[in-house]
C-alpha positions, 0 to 999 in steps of 0.5 A: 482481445487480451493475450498473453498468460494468466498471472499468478499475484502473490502477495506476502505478509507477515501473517498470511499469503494471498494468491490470486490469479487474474486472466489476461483481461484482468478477470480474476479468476479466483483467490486464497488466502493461506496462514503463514505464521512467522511469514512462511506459509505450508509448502503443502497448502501452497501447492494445493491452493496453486493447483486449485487455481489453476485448475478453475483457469483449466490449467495444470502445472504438472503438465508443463511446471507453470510454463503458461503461467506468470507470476508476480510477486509484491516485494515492499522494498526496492531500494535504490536499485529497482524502480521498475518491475523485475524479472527474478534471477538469482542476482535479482534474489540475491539483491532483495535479500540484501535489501532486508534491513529496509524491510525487516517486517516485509522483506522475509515473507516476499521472499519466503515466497518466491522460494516456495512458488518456485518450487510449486511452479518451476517453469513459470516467469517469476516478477518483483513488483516493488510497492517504492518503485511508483515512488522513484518519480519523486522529484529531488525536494520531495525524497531528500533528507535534511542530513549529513552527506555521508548518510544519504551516500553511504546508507542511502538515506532518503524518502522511499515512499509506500503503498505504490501499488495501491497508489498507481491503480488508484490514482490511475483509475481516478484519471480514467473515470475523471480526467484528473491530472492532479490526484491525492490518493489516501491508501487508508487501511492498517497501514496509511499514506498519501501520495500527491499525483501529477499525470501519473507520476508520484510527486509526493508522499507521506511515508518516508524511509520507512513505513512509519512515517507520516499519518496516525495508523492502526498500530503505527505513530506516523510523524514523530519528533526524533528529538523525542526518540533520542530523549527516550533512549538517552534519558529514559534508557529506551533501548532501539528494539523497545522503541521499533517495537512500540512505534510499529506495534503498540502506537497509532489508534491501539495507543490512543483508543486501545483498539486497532479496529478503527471500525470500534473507534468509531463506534465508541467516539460516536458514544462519546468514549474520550479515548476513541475521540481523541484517537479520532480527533488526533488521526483526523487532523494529520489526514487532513493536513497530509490531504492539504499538503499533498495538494500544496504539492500538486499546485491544486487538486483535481481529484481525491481518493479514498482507497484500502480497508479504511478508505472504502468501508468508513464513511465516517472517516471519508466525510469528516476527512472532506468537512475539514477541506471545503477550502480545498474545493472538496465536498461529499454527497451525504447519502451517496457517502452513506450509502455506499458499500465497500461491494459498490466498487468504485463511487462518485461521492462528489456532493453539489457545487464541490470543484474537486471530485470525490471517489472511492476505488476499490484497492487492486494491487492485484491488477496493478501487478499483472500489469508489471508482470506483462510489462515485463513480458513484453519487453522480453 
């Protein structure tokens, strides 16, 4: 029988704040999502959404200041220093706020949360699980930079890695439901990333030092030539905060197809709109080519993954995703394809005669953090 404390997921954006409260036996027992504009939601409606929660699991942290609880927060960025879950001291605090320029858009929110949690819940256990740390098992070739020395020592220049979080529970949970050692898992949403997985541990990946690089996303580029950005700045005049703010928030589907909503671009591509076919053909073929990378890294493929919002509500995106890699063994059941809905949870797709196991899972960050949290317990 499961044992040990409920836990308390907090999850920080820059627009919103998730909790969710999952039991030891990984139910979960419900969850709120709270406006935080400018990443910093109301202490007030903080409190009231911590006390609903618990009062649905039969707890008050007014008893005991959330002494039987724990609590985990999702922080974007570990840096070099934590390639594990944490338990959050003040030196720990201290070092992610210093990790901020690695994650300007992220960093602040996770941490505008830990305070205000912990004013909430004074006596609860509180844990940093980091979406980089799945990604500290990439293998020297995979996470270094082709650059100067001097950028790799004294900045820490190198390829992080993203979506760990989504990654883990995804590519695990292909290997509980197949057997797979060697598993690509496509974390499909507003953000993207692929990441090559071997017996668990993550071989490769799409995004880099930052979330932008690697696959075409709702409102961000992906791969870029640098030489290009250069150019924009010497010769255009482009100065660093206009070309950050276009690659993170004005490129991607929105600058091909004017939406951000793959769901309408779709819908027009199949009207024959040329801007969403474009935008359709461009984000296609770098998914593809990441899909056929990550298993180059790999050595073969087992199983694929489609997860997040993308992933498991389009099945568009998924079969013409699987039509262009046949060579690879992959191969989709149309009717299953179609017919599945995001409610179905995880699926079988493959279709007849495929060598490669197709499956969508439902993202579980959530699951994926208690796990961090109570690994963190156990260990004292």
């Amino acid at each position: 029988m499961a044992t040990g404390p409920d836990v308390l997921v907090v999850n920080a954006g820059s627009a919103t704040l998730k909790l969710a409260l999952v039991a030891p036996d990984d139910e979960l027992r419900g969850a709120r999502e709270l406006a935080a504009p400018g990443g910093r939601a109301d202490l007030a409606e903080v409190r009231a959404a911590v006390d609903e929660l618990l009062a649905e699991a039969g707890l008050d942290r007014r008893a005991d200041g959330g002494a039987r609880v724990a609590v985990g927060h999702r922080v974007v960025h570990g840096g070099r220093d934590f390639a594990a879950p944490v338990r959050i001291d003040a030196a720990v605090a201290a070092r992610l706020a210093e990790l901020t320029a690695l994650a300007p858009l992220h960093q602040p929110a996770a941490l505008a949360a830990l305070d205000e949690v912990r004013e909430v819940l004074p006596g609860a256990v509180q844990v940093a699980c980091f979406d980089t740390a799945f990604h500290a098992t990439l293998p020297p070739a995979a996470a270094t930079y082709a650059v100067p020395a001097s950028w790799r020592e004294r900045y820490g220049v190198r390829r992080y890695g993203f979506h760990g979080l989504s990654h883990a529970y995804a590519s695990r949970r292909a290997a509980e439901l197949t057997g797979a050692r060697r598993v690509v898992t496509c974390h499909l949403g507003s953000g993207a990333s692929l990441a090559a997985v071997l017996d668990g541990a993550s071989v490769d990946t799409t995004m880099g030092f930052t979330p932008l690089e690697g696959l075409v996303m709702s409102t961000r580029s992906g791969d870029v030539d640098p030489g290009l950005l250069l150019w924009l700045q010497t010769s255009a005049g482009l100065g660093a905060g206009e070309l950050q703010d276009a690659l993170f928030h004005a490129s991607g589907l929105l600058a091909l197809a004017g939406t951000a909503d793959m769901r309408a671009v779709v819908d027009r591509a199949a009207g024959r709109d040329e801007a969403a076919v474009l935008a359709l053909d461009v984000y296609l073929r770098r998914l593809r080519a990441g899909i056929a990378a990550m298993t180059a890294s790999l050595g073969g493929l087992d199983a694929l993954v489609f997860t997040g919002g993308v992933g498991e509500r389009s099945p568009q995106i998924r079969a013409a995703a699987a039509d262009g890699l046949a060579f690879l063994g992959v191969g989709i059941d149309p009717a299953r394809n179609a017919g599945h809905a995001a409610s179905a949870g995880d699926t079988d797709l493959t279709g007849e005669g495929a060598s490669t196991r197709v499956l969508v899972v439902a993202a579980r960050e959530d699951l994926e953090i208690a796990r961090g949290v109570r690994s963190v317990l156990a260990a004292g």
